[in-house]
SEBA-672946 format. One record per atom (N, C-alpha, C): x, y, z. Coordinates in steps of 0.2 Angstrom, whole numbers, plus 5000, padded with zeros to 4 digits. Layout:
# SEBA-672946
XYZ/...
***
This chain:
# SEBA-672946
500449945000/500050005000/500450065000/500550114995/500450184994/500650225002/501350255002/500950285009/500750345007/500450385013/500050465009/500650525007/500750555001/500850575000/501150655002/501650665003/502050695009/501850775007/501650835012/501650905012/502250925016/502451005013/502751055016/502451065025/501751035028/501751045034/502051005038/502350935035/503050885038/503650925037/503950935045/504450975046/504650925041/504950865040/505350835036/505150865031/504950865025/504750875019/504650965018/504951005023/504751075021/505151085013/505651065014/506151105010/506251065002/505650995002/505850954996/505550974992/505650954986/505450974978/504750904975/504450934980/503850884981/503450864973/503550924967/503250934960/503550854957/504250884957/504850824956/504650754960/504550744964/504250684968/503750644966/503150694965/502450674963/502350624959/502850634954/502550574945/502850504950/503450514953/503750454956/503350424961/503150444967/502750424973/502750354972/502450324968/502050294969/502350204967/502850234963/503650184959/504050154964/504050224972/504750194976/504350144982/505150114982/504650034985/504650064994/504449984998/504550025006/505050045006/505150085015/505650105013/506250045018/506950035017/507249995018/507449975025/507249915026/507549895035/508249875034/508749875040/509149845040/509249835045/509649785048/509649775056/510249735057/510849755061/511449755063/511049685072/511449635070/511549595077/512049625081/512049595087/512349615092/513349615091/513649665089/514149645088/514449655080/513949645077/514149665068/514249735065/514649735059/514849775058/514549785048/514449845047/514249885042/514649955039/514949915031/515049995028/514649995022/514550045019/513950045014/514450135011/514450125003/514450185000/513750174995/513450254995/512950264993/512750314988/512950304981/513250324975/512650364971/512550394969/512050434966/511950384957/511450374956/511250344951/511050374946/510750364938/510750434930/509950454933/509450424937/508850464935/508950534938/508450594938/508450654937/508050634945/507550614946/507450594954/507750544957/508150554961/508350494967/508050494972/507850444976/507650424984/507950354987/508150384993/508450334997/508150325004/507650285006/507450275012/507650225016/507850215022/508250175025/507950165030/507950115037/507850125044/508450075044/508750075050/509450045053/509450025058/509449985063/509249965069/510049945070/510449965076/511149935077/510949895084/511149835083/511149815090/511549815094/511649795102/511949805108/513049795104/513349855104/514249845102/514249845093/513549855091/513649845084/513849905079/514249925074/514350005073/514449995065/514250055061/513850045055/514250115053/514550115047/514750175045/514450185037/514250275036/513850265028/514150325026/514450305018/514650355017/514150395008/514150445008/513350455004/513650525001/513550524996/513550564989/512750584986/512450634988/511950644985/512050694981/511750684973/511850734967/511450714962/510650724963/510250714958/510250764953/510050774947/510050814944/509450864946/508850844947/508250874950/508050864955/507950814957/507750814966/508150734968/508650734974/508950694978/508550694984/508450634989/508350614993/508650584995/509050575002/509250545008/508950555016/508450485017/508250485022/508450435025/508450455031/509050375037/508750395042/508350335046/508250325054/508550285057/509050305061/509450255064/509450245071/509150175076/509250175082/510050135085/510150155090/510650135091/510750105098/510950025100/510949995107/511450005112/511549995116/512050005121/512649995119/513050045117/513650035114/513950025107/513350025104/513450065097/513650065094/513950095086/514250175085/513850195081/513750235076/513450245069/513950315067/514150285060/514550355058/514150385050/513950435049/513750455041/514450535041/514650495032/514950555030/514450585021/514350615022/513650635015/513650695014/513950705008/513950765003/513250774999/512950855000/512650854994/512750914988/513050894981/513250914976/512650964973/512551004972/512051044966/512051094961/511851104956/512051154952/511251164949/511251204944/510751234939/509951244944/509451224945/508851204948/508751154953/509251104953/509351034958/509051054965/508751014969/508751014975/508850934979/509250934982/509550894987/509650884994/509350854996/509250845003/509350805008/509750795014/509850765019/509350745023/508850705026/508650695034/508650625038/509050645041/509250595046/508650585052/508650545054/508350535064/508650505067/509350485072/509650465076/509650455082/509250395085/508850395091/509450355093/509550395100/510050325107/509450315111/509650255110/508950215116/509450185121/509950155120/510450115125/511150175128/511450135132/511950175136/512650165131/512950215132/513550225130/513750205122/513150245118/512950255112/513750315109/513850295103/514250375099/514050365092/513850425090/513650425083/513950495081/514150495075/514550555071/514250555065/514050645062/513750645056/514050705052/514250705047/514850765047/514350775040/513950825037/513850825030/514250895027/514150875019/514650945018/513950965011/513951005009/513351035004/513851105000/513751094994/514151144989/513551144983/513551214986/512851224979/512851294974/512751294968/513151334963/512151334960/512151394956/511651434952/511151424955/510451394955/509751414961/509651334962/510251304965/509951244968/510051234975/509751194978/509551204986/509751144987/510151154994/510451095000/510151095005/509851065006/509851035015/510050995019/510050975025/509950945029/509750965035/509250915036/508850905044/509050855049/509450865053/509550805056/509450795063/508950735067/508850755073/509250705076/509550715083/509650675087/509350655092/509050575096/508650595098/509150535105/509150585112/509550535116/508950515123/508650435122/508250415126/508450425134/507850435138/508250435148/508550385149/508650325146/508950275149/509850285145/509750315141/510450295134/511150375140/511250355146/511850395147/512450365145/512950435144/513650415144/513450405135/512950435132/512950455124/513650485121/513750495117/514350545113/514050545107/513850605107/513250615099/513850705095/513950675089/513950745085/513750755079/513650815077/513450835069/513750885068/514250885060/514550955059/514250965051/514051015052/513551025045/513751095042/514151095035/514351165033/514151155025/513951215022/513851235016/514351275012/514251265005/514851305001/514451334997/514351414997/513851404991/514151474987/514251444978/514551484974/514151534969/513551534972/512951574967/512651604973/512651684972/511951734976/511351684977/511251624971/510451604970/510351544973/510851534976/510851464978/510651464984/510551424988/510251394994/510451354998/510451345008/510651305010/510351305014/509851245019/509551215024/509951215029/510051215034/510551155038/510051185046/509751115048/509551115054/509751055058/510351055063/510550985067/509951035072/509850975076/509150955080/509450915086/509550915093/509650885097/508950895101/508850825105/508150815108/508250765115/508650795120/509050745127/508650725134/508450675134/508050685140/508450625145/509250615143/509850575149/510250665154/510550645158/511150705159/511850685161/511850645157/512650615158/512950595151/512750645148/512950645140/513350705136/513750705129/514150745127/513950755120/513550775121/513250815112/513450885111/513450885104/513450935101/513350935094/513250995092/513151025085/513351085083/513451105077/513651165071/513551155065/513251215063/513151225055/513351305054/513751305048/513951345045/513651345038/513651415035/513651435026/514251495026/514351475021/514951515018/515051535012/515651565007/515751565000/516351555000/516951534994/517551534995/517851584997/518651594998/519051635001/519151654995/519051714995/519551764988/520251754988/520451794995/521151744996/521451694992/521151634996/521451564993/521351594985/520751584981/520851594973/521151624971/521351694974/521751734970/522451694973/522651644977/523251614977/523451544972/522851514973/522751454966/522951484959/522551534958/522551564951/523451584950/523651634956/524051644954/524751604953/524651534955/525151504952/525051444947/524451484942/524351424936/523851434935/523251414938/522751374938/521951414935/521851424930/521251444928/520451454934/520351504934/519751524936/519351444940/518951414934/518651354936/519251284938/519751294937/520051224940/520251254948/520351324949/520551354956/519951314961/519451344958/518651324964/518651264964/518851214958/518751134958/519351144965/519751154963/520251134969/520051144976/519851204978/519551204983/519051194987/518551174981/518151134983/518051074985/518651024983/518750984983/519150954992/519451014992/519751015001/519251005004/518851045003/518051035007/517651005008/517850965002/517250895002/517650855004/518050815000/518650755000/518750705006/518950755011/518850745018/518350695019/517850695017/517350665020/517350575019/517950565015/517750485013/518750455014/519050485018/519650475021/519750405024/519250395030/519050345034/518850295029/518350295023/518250225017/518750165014/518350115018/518950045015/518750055009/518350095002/518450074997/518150154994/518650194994/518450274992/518550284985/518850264980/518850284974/518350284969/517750254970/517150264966/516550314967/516850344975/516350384978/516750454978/517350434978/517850514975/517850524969/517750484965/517950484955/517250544954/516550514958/515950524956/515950614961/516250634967/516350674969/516750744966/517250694963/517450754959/517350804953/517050734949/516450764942/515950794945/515750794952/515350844951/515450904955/516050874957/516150974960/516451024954/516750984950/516951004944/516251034939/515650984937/515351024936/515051074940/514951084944/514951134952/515151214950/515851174950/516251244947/516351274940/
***
């Protein structure tokens, strides 16, 4: 069964490109369980595919020491979707590293929900977003740490690049604590590049657009350091920060 089709009054779906969605709705399948035993371990790259709509829906349940790492490239040409609810058991980990790339009209978007229900839970979510002429980035990300889940270690570092006046960026980290023996935090940043840096790239060589690819590329690249298997998620990253720029 269909589920109902989502409005702008779902805090989640405020900022999606719902038009873009519509003709699909009804094509994408449930959305995906997975479920970590006590002890097991999960890496997963998450590559952006040709259609002009992507969605990716997930639920992740981690069991008791189990720790799951995702590393995620979103870059639809019209509308992206990344949605991941993750709970997490005593002892845990969960890591997302997820860029979202955009140019021309594109909107792309992050939301996460990362619930500690057990004790001595750590989750890290670092996303990066670079958005060029009138395409929109978001991310919405909540944490959510259960009374029982003390001694959590929760982060989110959420920063935007944005290389067009028309472009657009979201970023809401979300913390929701009802433990008091825990270490959370969050930040989001928007920025543009340094004139500095450019006029130092340029000056020793480097044309206008290969300057911004480069430094764009510092900015993002980081994100897939930690990856047993990074070259297919960096090859796809750099073609599109180069289209970007």
């Amino acid at each position: 069964m269909t589920a109902p089709f989502p409005t702008r009054k779902q805090e989640e779906w405020r900022y999606a490109d719902l038009d873009a969605l519509q003709p699909v709705w009804e094509q994408l399948g449930d959305v995906a369980t997975l479920v970590l035993a006590a002890g097991e371990s999960l890496e997963e790259m998450w590559l952006p595919i040709a259609d002009d709509v992507q969605v990716r829906r997930v639920q992740l349940a981690l069991g008791e020491g189990a720790n799951a790492r995702i590393f995620a490239l979103n870059n639809a040409p019209v509308y992206g979707r990344i949605e991941l609810e993750v709970s997490l058991a005593e002892g845990a980990e969960f890591e997302l590293y997820a860029a979202n790339i955009g140019a021309g009209l594109s909107t792309n978007e992050i939301v996460t929900n990362v619930k500690h229900v057990g004790e001595g839970g750590r989750s890290r979510q670092v996303i990066r977003s670079v958005l060029n002429g009138k395409a929109i980035g978001s991310y919405l990300g909540k944490v959510e740490v259960a009374r029982g889940a003390q001694q959590t270690d929760a982060e989110q570092s959420v920063k935007a690049m944005l290389l067009d006046r028309g472009a657009t960026a979201n970023c809401k980290p979300e913390l929701e604590i009802f433990a008091d023996d825990v270490k959370c935090a969050h930040g989001a940043t928007v920025g543009e590049l340094d004139a500095m840096q450019l006029f130092y790239a340029e000056s020793r060589g480097l044309d206008p657009a290969s300057a911004r690819a480069l430094l764009l590329e510092g900015f993002v690249m980081g994100l897939w350091d930690s990856a047993g298997e990074a070259d297919a998620i960096g090859d796809a990253a750099r073609a599109a920060l180069r289209r970007a720029a």
